[in-house]
N, C-alpha and C positions, 0 to 999 in steps of 0.2 A: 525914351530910348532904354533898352535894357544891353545889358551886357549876356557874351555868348556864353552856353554853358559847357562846348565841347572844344578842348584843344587842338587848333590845328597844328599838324607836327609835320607840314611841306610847305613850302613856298614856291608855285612855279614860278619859273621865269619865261618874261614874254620878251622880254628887250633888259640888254645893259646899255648904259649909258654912261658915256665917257667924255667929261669936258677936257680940253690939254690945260693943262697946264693946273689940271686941280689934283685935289688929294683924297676924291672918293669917287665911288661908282655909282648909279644910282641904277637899284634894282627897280624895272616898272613888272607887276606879278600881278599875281592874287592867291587866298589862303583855300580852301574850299572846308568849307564848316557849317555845322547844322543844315546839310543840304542847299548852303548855295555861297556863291562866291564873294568873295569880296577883294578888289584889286585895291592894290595901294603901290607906292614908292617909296622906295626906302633906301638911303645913304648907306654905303657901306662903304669903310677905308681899304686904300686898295689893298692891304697888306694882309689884312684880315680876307678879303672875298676870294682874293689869290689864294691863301692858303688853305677856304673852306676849298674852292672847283679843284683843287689841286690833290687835296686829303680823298674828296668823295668821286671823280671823274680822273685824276691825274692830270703830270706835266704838260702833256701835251693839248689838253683841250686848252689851257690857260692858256698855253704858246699861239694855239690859235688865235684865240680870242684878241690877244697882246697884238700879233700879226696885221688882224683886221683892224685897230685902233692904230697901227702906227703907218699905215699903208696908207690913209687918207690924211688928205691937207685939210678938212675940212676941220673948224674949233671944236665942234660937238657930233662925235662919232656914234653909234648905236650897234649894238650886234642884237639881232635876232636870233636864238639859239635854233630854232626850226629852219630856219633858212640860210642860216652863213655857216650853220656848225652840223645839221643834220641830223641835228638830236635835241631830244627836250632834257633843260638843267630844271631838276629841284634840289633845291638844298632846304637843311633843319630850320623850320621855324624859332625855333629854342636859340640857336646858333645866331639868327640874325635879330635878336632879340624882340620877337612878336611874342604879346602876351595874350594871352588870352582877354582881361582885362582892358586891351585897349583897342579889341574890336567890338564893335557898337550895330545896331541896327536901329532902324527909326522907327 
C-alpha cells in the first residue's frame, strides 16, 4: 500500500446519519484524490458538524436537516443531501479531520 501524495481538501457528502439517542453524526462521503475516489465514514460530534453546515451553508440548512431527523420515529434516521435537501454538502477535509496520511490505496 502506499500512501496518497495529494491533499484532498472536500468531503462530499452522500448521506448523514443519525442514530437517536447518540452523540454523533456519521458522515458516509468520499474524498476525490489523485484522480479517484475514495468513500469512507466518519463520526462527527453533533456540535462540531452543526456548526461546520451552519458556518459554510447556514442556519437553515441544519434546521432542515434537524427537521428531517426529528420528523421520523424510526431509531436510525439518514438525510441525503441530493434528495431531502436539494443540494449537494461539501465540507473541509482539514475540518473533519482527514489526513492525508490516512488514505491508502492497494
Amino acid at each position: 500500500m502506499k500512501s496518497l501524495n495529494h491533499f484532498p481538501s472536500t468531503f462530499n457528502v452522500n448521506y448523514i446519519v443519525f442514530e437517536k439517542n447518540d452523540t454523533a453524526f456519521l458522515l458516509q462521503g468520499y474524498v476525490y484524490s489523485n484522480q479517484k475516489k475514495y468513500y469512507t465514514t466518519i463520526p462527527v460530534d453533533i456540535l462540531r458538524l452543526s456548526r461546520l453546515i451552519e458556518h459554510s451553508l447556514g442556519g437553515q440548512i441544519m434546521q432542515r436537516i434537524w427537521d428531517r431527523f426529528y420528523s421520523s420515529s424510526d431509531p436510525i434516521v439518514e438525510v441525503n443531501p441530493k434528495k431531502h435537501l436539494k443540494m449537494d454538502i461539501r465540507l473541509k477535509s482539514s475540518e473533519l479531520g482527514i489526513l492525508t496520511n490516512k488514505l491508502k490505496t492497494a
